[in-house]
N, C-alpha and C positions, 0 to 999 in steps of 0.2 A: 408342666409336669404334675404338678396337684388334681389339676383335671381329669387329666387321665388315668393315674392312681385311686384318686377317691372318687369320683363322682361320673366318670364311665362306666358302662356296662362291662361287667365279667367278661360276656364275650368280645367285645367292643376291645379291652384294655387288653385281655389274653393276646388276640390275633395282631396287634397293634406292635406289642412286644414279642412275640417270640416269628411270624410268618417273615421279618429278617434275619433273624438268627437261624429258620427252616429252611430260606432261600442258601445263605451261607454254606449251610450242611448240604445241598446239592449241590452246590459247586463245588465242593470238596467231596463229595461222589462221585464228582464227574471226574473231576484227579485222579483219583484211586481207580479208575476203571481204566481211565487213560493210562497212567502211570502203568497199569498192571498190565494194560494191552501191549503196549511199548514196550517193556521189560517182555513179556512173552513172544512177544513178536523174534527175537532173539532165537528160537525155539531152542535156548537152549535149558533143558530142566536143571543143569548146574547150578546157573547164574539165576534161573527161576528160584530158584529153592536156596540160594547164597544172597537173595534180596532180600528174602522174605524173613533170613537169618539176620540178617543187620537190622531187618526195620525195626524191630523193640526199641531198642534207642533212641528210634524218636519218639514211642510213645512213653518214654523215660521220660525226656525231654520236655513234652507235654504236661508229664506229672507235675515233675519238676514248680511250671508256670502254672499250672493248677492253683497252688499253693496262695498264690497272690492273686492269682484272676480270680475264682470262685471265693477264696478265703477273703479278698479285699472287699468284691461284690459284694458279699452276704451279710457283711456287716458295714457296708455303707449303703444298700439299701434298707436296713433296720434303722441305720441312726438319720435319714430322709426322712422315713415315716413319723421317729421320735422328735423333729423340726433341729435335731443335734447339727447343721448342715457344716458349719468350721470344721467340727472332728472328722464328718463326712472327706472333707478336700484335704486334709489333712494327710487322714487314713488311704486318702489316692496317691497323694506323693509319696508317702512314705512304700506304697508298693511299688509302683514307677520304677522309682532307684534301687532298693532293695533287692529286686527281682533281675536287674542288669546286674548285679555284681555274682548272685548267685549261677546266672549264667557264663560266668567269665568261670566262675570255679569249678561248674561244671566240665566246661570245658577242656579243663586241666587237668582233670580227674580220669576223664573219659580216654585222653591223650595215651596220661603216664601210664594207664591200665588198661591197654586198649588189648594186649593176646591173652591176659586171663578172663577178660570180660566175652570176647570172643567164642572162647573155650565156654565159658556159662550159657553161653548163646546156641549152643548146638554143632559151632561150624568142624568140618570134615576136611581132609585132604583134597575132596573135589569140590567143594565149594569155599573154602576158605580165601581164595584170591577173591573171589566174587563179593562176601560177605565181609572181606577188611576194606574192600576200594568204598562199600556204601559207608561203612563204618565212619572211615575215616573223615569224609566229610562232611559227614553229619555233626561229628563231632565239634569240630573247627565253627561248624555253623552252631552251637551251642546258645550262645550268649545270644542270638537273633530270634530263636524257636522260645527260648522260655520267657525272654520276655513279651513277645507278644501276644502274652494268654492274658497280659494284666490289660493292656489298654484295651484292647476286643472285648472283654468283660465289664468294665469301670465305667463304659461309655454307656451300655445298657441300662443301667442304675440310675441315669439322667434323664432316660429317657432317647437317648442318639441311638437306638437300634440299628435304622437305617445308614449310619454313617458309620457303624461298626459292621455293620453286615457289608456297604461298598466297600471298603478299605481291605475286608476278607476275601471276596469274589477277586478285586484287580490282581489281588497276590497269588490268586488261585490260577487267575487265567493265564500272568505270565507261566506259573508254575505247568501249564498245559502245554504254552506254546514251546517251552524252552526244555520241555522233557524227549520229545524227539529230537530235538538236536542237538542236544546233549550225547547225545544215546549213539546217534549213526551217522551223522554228516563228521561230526566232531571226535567219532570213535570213541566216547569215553565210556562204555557200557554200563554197569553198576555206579559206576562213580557218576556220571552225568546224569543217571536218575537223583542220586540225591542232590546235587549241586542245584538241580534244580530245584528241588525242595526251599533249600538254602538260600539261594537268591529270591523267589517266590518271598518267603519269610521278610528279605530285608524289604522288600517294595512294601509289602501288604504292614509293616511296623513304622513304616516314614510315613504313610497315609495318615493313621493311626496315629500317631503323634502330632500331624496339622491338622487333624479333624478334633484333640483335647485342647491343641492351642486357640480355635478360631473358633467353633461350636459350642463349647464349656463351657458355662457358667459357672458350675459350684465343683469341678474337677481342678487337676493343675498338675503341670508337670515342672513348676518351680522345686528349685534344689533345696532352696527358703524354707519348704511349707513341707516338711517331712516330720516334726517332733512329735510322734506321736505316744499318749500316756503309753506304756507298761501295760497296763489293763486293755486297753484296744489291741494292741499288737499281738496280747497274748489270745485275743477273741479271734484276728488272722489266721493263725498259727491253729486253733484248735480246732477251727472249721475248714482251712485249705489244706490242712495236713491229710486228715481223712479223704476231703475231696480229692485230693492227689493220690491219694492212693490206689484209687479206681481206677486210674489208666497205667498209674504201676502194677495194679494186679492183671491189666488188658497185654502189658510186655513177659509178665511173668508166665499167663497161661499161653501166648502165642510164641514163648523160648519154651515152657513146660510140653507143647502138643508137640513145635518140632522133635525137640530130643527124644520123645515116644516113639514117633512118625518114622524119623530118618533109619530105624532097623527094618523098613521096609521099606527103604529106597529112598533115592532121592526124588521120582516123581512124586511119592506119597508125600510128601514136603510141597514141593512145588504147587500140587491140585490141592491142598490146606490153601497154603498162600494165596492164591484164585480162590477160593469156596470163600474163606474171609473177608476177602474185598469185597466181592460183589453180594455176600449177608449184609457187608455194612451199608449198603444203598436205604435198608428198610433202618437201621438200627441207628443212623447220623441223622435222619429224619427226626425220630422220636424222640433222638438227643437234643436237635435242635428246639422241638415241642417242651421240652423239660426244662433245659438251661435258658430260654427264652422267660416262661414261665417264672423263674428264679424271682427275678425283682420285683411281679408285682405279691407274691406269696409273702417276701420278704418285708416289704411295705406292710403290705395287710396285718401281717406277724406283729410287726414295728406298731403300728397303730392303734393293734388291740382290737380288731375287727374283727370281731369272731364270725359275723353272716358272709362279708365279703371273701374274708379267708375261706370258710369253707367253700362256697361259690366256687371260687379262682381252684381250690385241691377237687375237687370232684370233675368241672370242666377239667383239669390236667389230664386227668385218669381217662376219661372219656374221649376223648381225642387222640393218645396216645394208644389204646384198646380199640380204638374202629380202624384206624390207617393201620394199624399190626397186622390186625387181623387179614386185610383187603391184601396189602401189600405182602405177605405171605402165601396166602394161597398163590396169588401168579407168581411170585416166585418159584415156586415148588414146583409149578408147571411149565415155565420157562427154563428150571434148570440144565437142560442137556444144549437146550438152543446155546443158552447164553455162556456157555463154559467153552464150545466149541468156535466163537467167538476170539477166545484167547490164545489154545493150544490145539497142534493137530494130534497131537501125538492120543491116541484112543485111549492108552491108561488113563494116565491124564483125564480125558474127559470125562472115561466113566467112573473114575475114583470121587472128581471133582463134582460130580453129580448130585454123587451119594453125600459126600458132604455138602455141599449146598442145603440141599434137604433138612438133613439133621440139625445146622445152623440155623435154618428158618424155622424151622420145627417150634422153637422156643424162645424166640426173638420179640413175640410182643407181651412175654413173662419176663424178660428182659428189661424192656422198655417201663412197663409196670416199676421194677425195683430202682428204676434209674429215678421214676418222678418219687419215690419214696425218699431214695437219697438224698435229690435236689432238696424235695420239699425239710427236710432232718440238717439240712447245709442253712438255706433260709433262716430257719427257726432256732440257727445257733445253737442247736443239740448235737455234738462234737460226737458221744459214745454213739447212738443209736447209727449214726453216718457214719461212722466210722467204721463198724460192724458191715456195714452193708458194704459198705469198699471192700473192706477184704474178705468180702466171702465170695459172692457168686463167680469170681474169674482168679479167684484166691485160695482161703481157706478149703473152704464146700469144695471148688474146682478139684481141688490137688488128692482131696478123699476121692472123690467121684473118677478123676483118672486112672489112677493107683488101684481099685478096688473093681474097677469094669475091665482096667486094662487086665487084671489077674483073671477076672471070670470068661470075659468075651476076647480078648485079644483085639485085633484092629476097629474090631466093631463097637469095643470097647473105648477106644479113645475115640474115634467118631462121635459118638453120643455120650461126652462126659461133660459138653457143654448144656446137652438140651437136659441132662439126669438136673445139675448143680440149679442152670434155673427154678427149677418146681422146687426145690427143698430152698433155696435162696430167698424167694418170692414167699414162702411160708413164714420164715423168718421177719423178713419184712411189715406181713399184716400182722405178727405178735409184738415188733417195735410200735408201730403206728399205735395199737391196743392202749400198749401202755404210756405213751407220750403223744396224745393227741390233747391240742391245750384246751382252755376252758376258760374264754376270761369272765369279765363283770358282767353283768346284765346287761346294763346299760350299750355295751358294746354289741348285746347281739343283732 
């Protein structure tokens, strides 16, 4: 682990750790294309557009484990670096458990409030069957989704990339194989997409738990090795609270665009939900480049390496800016191919087009603000990451809806994502400005 932390090449230690965590993010592409082809295949824009209503929930869900995966990470790869390694395993069990119980409450939550939350979600008379069957068992599946954001994450910080990245993929794959038959052999439509979710989850969390038991060295998922001081817990809390809110604000703009969307139908719902999925093929990539990237920044941070750290931040930025870039233009020129793919229905495709476009448009300004974030989560600077959560699919998002939708109308919420990035990503190089660190000499 030392090795490759300290004494590997930048690029060497970069590609090491995050090209499992980039493999990961395309198999979980590869779902979301699936899932989304399956679900359209259906052809019906109802149920297209009543999936797409429920999915926030899991990116709830997600948050949710955010909290502990990213907040547990971020500061167990700082106290690696500071040789801290007890508090290090410590600070893992103590997520481990923590994070299953917060899942059981979720659960509970999500249950007893499931038709007001419904209602916040956008759904309609004609999608409302569609968007309570996903609901519903996503819900149940609660306790399985958020916790497995801690061990996927925890294992990284050891150095097990690759044993967090297989345990991601197997969960992915059942989650492919078992989405079509969920779907039509079994008739469960809406519901059998996410069930598959659901089960996907439980395989891909039992892997994940024998790869901490039997790979680990300085991890643990003993019930024993949880006490952790007040002062750690509360460094958890300050850095996965903001990180989680990032994909709280990715449920808030994707319930915020339907509820715009659906007064001009439920196709215009439906071709968002397609345009979204298949922008995220460029944007899961980038995530993966980012969150990959987490631990050795963290390290470096931890270490007081000011040549290395900056090294490991510039190659972030640079990788994540060349694949944006590539992987946009064909997007942009693929889009009509690839929408027609999912739906025949012509609205549909030429709506879904158009947004396609507009989502790609500003996707590797996106990607930019995510290695900001990452790099602000690392360095245990709680407000600057925090900010940046809730602004570009947040904050900035809901001015930029609200103010385009009044000016331009549909064309207006169309591009209230690519507006929010440029002022988001501003934002971002005024954080960096002012909390970019500086150690000893001797460290540079």
């Amino acid at each position: 682990m030392d090795q490759l932390f300290e004494r590997s090449s930048i690029k060497r230690a970069y590609f090491t750790l995050a090209m499992p965590v980039v493999l990961s993010s395309a198999v979980i592409i590869i779902y979301n294309l699936v899932d989304t082809f399956f679900v359209s295949q259906t052809q019906n824009p109802d149920l297209v557009a009543g999936v797409s209503q429920g999915a926030p929930v899991f990116s709830l869900l997600v948050a949710i484990g955010d909290i502990f995966g990213l907040g547990g990470s971020s500061l167990i790869s700082r106290l690696f670096g500071e040789k801290r390694d007890h508090e290090a395993r410590l600070a893992s069990g103590y997520c481990f458990y923590v994070s299953i119980i917060v899942g059981v409450l979720m659960m509970i939550i999500m249950v007893v409030f499931q038709t007001p939350i419904l209602h916040l979600l956008g759904a309609t008379t004609a999608t409302w069957q569609y968007a309570w069957e996903y609901y519903l068992v996503i819900a149940f599946g609660a306790p399985f989704i958020v916790f497995g954001l801690t061990p996927t994450n925890i294992l990284r910080t050891e150095g097990l990339a690759v044993q967090s990245m297989t345990a991601s993929m197997v969960g992915t794959i059942f989650n492919i194989i078992l989405n079509p038959i969920f779907i039509f052999p079994c008739g469960l439509g809406a519901a059998g997409s996410a069930l598959a979710t659901v089960v996907s989850n439980v395989i891909g969390d039992a892997l994940m738990i024998y790869y901490l038991n039997t790979k680990s060295q300085k991890l643990t998922t003993s019930i024993h090795e949880v006490k952790l001081s007040p002062a750690l817990q509360k460094e958890i809390y300050t850095i996965g609270i903001p990180a989680s809110i990032t994909n709280i604000m990715v449920m808030f703009s994707m319930a915020l665009t339907n509820r715009y969307l659906i007064g001009y139908g439920s196709t215009s719902v439906a071709a968002m939900g397609i345009a979204t999925k298949i922008n995220t093929i460029i944007f899961m990539v980038m995530v993966g480049f980012a969150f990959g990237a987490q631990p050795l920044i963290g390290y470096t941070y931890g270490a007081k390496n000011q040549k290395r750290f900056n090294e490991a931040v510039r190659f972030d930025i640079l990788v994540v800016v060349v694949f944006g870039v590539v992987a946009t233009l064909l997007m942009m020129l693929a889009a009509p191919l690839i929408i027609r793919l999912f739906m025949k229905d012509q609205t549909v495709i030429s709506e879904g087009t158009t947004m396609i476009r507009w989502l790609a448009s500003s996707t590797t300004l996106g990607g930019c603000i995510l290695v900001f974030t990452t790099m602000f989560q690392s360095m245990g600077k709680a407000v600057p990451a925090f900010w940046l959560s809730v602004s570009r699919q947040g904050l900035i998002f809901l001015v930029c809806i609200i103010v385009l939708h009044q000016l331009f109308g549909y064309w207006g919420i169309v591009s209230a994502q690519a507006a929010s990035d440029v002022l988001t990503l501003l934002l971002a190089v005024l954080m960096w400005q002012k909390n970019r660190p500086h150690f000893s000499k001797e460290n540079h």
